[in-house]
C-alpha positions in Angstrom: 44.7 -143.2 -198.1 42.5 -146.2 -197.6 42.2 -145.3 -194.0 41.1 -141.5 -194.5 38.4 -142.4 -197.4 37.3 -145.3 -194.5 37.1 -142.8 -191.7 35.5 -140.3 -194.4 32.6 -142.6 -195.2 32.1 -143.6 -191.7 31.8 -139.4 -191.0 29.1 -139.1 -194.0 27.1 -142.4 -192.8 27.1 -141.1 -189.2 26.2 -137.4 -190.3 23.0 -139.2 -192.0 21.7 -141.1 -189.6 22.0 -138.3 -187.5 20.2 -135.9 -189.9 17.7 -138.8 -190.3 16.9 -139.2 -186.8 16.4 -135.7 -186.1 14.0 -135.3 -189.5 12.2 -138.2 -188.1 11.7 -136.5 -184.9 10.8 -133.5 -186.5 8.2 -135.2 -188.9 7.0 -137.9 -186.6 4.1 -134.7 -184.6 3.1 -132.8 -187.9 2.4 -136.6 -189.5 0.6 -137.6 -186.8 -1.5 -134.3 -186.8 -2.3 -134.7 -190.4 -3.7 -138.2 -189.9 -5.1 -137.2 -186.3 -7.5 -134.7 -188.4 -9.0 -137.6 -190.6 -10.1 -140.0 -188.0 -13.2 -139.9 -186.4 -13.9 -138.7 -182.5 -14.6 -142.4 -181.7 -11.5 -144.1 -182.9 -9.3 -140.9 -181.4 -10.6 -141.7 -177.9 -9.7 -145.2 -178.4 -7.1 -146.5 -176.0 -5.0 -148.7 -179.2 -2.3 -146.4 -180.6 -2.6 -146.5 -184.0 -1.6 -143.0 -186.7 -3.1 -144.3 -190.2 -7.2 -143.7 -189.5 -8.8 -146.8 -190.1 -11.9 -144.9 -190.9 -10.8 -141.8 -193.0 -13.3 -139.1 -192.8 -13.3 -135.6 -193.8 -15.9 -134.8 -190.5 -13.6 -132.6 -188.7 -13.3 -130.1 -191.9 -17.1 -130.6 -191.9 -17.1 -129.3 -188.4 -14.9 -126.7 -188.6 -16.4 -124.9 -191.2 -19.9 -125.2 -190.7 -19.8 -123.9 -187.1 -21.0 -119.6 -186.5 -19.4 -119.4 -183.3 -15.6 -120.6 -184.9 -15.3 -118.2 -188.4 -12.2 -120.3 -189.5 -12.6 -119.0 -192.9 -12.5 -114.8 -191.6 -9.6 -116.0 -189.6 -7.7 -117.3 -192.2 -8.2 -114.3 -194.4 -7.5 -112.5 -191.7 -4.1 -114.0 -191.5 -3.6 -113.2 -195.3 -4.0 -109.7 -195.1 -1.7 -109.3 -192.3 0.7 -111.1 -193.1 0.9 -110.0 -196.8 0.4 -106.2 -195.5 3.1 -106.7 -192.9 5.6 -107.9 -195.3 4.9 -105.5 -198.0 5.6 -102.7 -195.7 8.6 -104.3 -193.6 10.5 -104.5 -197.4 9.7 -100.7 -197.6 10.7 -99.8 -194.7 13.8 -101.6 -194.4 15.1 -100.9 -197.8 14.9 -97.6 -197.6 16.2 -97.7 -194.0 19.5 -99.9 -195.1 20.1 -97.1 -198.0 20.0 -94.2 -195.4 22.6 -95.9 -193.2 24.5 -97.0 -196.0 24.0 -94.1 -199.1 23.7 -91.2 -197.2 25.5 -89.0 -195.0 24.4 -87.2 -192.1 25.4 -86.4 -188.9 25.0 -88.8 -186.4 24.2 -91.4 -188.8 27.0 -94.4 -187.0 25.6 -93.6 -183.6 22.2 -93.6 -184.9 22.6 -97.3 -185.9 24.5 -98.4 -182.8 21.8 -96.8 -180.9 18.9 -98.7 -182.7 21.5 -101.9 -182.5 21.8 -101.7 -178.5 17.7 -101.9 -178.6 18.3 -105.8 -179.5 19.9 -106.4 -176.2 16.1 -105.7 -174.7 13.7 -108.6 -174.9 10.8 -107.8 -176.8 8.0 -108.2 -174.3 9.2 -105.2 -172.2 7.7 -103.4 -175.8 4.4 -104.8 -175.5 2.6 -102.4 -173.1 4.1 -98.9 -174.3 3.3 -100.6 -178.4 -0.6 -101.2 -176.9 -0.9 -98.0 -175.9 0.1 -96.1 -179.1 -2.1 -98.2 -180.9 -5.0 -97.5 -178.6 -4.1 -93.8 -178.8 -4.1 -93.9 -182.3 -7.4 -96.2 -182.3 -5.9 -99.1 -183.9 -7.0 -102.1 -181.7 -9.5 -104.7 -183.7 -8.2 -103.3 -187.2 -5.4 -104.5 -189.1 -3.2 -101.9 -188.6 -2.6 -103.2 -184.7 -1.0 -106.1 -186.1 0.4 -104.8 -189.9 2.3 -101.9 -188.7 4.0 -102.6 -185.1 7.2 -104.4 -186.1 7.3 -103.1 -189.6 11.5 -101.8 -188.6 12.5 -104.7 -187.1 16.4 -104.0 -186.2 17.1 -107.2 -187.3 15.8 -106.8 -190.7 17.4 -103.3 -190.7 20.9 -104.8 -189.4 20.5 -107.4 -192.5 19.7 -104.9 -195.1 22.5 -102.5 -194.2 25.3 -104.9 -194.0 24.2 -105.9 -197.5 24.5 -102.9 -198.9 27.4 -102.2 -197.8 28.8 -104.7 -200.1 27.3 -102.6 -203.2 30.3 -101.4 -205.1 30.1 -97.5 -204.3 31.5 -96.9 -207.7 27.9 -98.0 -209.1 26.6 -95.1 -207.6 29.1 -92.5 -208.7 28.8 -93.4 -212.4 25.1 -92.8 -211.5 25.5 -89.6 -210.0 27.5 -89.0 -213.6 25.0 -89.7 -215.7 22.5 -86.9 -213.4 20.6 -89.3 -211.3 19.8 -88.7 -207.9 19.3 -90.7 -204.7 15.8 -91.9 -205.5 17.1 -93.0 -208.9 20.2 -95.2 -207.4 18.5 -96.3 -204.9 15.4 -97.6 -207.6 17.6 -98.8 -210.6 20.8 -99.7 -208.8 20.5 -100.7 -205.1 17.4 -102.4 -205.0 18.0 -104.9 -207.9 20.9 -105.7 -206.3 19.8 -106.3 -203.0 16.8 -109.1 -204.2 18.4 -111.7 -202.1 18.5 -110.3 -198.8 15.0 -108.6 -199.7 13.7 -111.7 -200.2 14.9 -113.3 -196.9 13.5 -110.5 -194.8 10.3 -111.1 -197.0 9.5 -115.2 -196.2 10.9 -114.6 -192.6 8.6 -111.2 -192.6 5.5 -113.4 -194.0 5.7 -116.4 -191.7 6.7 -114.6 -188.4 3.3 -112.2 -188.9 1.2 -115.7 -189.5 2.2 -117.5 -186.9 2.5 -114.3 -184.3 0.1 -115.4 -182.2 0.6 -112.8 -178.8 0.8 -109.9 -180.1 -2.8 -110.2 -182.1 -4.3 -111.5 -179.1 -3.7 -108.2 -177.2 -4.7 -106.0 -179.7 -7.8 -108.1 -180.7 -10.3 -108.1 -178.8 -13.5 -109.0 -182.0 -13.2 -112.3 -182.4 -13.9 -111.8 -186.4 -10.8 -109.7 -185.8 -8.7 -112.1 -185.2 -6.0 -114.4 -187.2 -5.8 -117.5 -187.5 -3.2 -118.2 -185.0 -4.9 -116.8 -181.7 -8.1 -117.7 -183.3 -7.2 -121.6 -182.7 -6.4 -121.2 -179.5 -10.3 -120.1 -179.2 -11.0 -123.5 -181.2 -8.9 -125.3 -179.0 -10.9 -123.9 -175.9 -14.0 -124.5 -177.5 -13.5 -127.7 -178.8 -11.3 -129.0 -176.0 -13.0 -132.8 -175.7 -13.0 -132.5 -179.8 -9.0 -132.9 -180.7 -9.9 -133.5 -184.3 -11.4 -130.7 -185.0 -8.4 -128.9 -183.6 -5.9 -130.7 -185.4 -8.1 -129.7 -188.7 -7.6 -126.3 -187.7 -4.1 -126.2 -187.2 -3.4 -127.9 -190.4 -5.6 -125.0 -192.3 -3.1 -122.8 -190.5 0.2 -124.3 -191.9 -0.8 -124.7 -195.6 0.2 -121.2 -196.6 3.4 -121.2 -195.4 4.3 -124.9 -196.4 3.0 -123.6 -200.6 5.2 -120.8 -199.9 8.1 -122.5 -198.9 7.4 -125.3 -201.7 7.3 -122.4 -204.5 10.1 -120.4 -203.1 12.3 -123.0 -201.3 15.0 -122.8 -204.4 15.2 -118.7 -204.5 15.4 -119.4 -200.7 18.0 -121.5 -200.4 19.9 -119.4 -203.0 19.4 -116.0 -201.0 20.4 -117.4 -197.8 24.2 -116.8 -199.6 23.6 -112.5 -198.7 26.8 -112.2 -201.1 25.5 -114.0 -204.0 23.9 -110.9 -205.4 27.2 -108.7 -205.9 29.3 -110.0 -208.6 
């Protein structure tokens, strides 16, 4: 017994360095990013490394805000409104699509989905050119419907919703159907309470990949006051290429919403990332 809780412990210790090592790793660039943005351009260029400014100075966010040519503010609200637009109509979309292929019957309905499942084994470039030119038809490009609504049916998301429905005791809906109500009813008061957990991953995943999408924008974008965040700093980074400060104070404007969302939500997170926690 002695041996096993030895060998246990050695596991556990091992298993934490680990872990440790590879959160170091993963730390060590955004940390030196943060600190990279309060230096000044002199000590950056200096040849000493060194992470902790010995000068701290907030003349980078100066910089980046009080410059025409750079609207760092338009991008970032920009980046709100798509990504919040994006994710409000993916949960639409994809809840109503998972209680078709699970609720209702219809002919064709199985070989609908495998259809829509073999899409995945395509990568998602080859999509890229036929998407731009239904958005240019429909005279899309430089508004925020280029960027809110291609995407919105993402066959993962669907894939996810769907299999967690199918967990939904069927019975629920039948003693709905009793008492007279019909599809929109179970799928309002009965199906989508239910499914909050799964919603809600689809949601954060939904929010963040639409902020940090950063080629798909950049096709369809063409006004630079058009443009989010995340192409935008590749502009910044262009224009301010001698200037890494300043670019490092743009990228860390970029990562604060999603680091406050994950802060505020990382415990309904965690819980939903269990798809099966939400059927008792």
């Amino acid at each position: 017994m002695k041996s096993k809780s030895r060998n246990k412990k050695i596991i556990l210790t091992l298993a934490f360095v680990i872990l440790a090592v590879i959160c170091v790793l993963w730390l060590f660039p955004m940390i030196w990013a943060i600190f990279t943005a309060f230096q000044s351009e002199t000590e950056i260029q200096k040849m000493d490394f060194h992470i902790i400014p010995v000068d701290f100075t907030w003349e980078n966010y100066f910089k980046l805000f009080n410059n025409d040519s750079s609207p760092v503010l338009r991008w970032f609200l920009n980046s709100l409104v798509v990504a919040t637009g994006h994710m409000c109509l993916v949960l639409v979309v994809v809840s109503l699509a998972g209680y078709g292929f699970t609720r209702l019957d219809f002919k064709g309905r199985d070989g609908l989905f495998l259809l829509l499942m073999a899409t995945m084994m395509f990568p998602s470039v080859m999509s890229l050119i036929p998407n731009f030119k239904i958005v240019d038809a429909f005279g899309w490009t430089n508004t925020y419907l280029a960027v809110i609504v291609p995407g919105a049916a993402g066959v993962t998301n669907v894939f996810l919703v769907r299999q967690f429905m199918m967990a939904i005791p069927r019975e629920l809906d039948e003693a709905a159907k009793v008492d007279g109500a019909n599809h929109w009813q179970i799928f309002r008061h009965i199906i989508l309470p239910n499914s909050k957990p799964v919603l809600m991953v689809v949601g954060l995943f939904s929010f963040t990949g639409a902020w940090n999408d950063f080629l798909w924008p950049s096709i369809v974008m063409s006004d630079v006051e058009m443009l989010p965040i995340t192409p935008g700093l590749q502009l910044l980074q262009g224009q301010y290429m001698t200037y890494p400060g300043i670019a490092m104070a743009g990228a860390i404007m970029a990562i604060i919403p999603t680091f406050v969302l994950y802060l505020f939500a990382q415990d309904k997170f965690m819980q939903s990332m269990s798809l099966g926690s939400g059927i008792k």
